[in-house]
N, C-alpha and C positions, 0 to 999 in steps of 0.2 A: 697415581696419586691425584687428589683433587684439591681444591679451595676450603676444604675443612679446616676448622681450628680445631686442633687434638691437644688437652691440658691433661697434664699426667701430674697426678698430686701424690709424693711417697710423703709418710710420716711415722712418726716414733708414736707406740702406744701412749695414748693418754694425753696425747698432743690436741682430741678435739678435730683431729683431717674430718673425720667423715663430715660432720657437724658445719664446720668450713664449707668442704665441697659444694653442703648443698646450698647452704646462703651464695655462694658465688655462681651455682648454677642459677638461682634463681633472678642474679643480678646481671648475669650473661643472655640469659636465655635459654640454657641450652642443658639437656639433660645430665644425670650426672651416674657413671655406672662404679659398681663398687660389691660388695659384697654377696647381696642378690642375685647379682647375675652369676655368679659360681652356683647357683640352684640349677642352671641348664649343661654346664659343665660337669658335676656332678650325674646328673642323669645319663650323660654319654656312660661313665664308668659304673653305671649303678651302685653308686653308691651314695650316702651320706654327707652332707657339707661337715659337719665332725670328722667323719674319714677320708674324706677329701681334705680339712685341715692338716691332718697326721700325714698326711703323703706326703705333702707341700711344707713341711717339718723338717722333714728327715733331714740328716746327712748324708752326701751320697757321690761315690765317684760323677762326677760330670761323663767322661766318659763313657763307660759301662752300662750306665743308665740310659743314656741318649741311643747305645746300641739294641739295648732293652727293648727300650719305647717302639724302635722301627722292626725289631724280631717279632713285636707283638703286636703293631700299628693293625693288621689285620686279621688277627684273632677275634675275632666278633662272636659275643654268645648267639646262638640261636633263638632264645627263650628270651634276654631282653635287650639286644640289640645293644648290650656294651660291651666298650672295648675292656679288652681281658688285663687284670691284674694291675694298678693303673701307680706309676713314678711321678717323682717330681717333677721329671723331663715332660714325659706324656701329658701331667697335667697342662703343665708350660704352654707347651705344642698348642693344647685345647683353647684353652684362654686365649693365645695369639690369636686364632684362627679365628674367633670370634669378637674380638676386640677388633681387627682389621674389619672384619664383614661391619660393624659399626662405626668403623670412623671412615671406609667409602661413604655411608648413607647420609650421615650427618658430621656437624661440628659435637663433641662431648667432652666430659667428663672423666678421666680415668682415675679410682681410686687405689692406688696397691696395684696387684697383678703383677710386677715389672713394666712397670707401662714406660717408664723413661725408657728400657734397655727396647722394648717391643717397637718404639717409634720412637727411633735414637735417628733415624734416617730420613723421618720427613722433616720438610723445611715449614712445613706449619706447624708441627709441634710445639709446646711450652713446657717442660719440665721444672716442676715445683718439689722442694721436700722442707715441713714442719717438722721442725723439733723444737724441746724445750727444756728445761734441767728436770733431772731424776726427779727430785722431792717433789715437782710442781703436779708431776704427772701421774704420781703415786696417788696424792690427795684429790686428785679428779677421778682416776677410776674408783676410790673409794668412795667418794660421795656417789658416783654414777651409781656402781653396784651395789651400795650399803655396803661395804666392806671394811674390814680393819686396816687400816696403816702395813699391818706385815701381809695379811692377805694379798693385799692392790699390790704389793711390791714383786709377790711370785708371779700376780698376773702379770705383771709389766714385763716383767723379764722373762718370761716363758713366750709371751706375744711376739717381745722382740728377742730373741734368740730364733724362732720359729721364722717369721719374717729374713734376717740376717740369711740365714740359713736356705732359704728359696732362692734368695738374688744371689747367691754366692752359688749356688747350684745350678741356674740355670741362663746366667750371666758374667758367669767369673769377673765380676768384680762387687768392692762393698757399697751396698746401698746409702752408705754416710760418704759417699765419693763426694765432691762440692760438684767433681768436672761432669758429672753425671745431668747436673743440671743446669738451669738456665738462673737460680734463685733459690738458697734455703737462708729460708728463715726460723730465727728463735723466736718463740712467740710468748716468752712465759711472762704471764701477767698481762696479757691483752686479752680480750673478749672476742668469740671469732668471729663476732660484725663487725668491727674496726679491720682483725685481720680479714673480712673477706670483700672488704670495701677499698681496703688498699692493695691487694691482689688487684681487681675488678678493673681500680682504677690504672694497673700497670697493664694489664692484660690489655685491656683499650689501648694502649698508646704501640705496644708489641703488636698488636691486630695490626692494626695502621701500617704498620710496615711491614708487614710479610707481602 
């Protein structure tokens, strides 16, 4: 382990994380990884960040899977060099494994992933989770996507059912843990410049003493 600051930011759909992340990476310094980069995770299983969503979905023995994962860890196609048939475990595995090769090289960002549970063990870590009440976060993803009120509402809860469901499969425990983290906050009705300036301004004082 090194001198890196690693910020792991989980949040409830329609909370605005992504949106956050980046204003505080940009008040940090420091890059911010998140959805994107599942486009090179993706390519290991060839497949699709849509099917790669649905893996990282599922429900699923912990167990079972995890045995899965390393029965097939080396199963590699010939033809495009992915790994074969791809769980929530394996995806897990993947994402770790390249979330660490990143937070050696630099100080970053982590959006989702399980990034509390992935660097629950360094001592420079920060573990963040946004939430905010239901109705708040309905009526953002429905401005966001033009949507209706009952639309936003299945995406919200299919997001986080989907979400829930990854950290309980590949961390046994629930991602709305408080002990999980260092700080969650409600953020309904604040703007996420304010929230990412009062982060900024905590994260500075946390820096300081690691």
């Amino acid at each position: 382990m090194n001198d890196n600051t690693i910020i792991t930011i989980n949040r409830e759909c329609g909370t605005g994380g992504g949106e956050i992340a980046r204003l505080l990476g940009e008040k940090l310094g420091i890059k911010v990884y998140g959805r994107t980069m599942l486009e090179a995770v993706a390519q290991q299983f060839g497949i699709t960040l849509e099917e790669l969503d649905r893996v990282k979905a599922q429900k699923a023995n912990w167990w079972s899977d995890f045995c899965r994962f390393y029965q097939q860890f080396g199963a590699v196609s010939h033809q495009t060099g992915a790994i074969a048939d791809p769980t929530p475990t394996s995806v897990y595995y993947a994402e770790k494994r390249l979330l660490q090769d990143l937070a050696e090289k630099e100080s970053c960002i982590i959006v989702g992933r399980a990034g509390f549970h992935i660097f629950r063990n360094y001592p420079n870590a920060i573990h963040l989770l946004l939430i905010a009440d239901h109705d708040a976060r309905i009526a953002r993803i429905a401005r966001k996507q033009n949507l209706t009120i009952e639309e936003a509402a299945k995406v919200v809860d299919k997001v986080d059912t989907a979400r829930d469901n990854f950290v309980t499969n590949v961390a046994e425990t629930s991602r709305h843990d408080a002990r999980n983290y260092h700080a969650c906050l409600n953020i309904t009705g604040l703007q996420p410049e304010v929230v990412a300036n009062f982060l900024a301004e905590q994260i500075h004082h946390k820096r300081a003493t690691l």
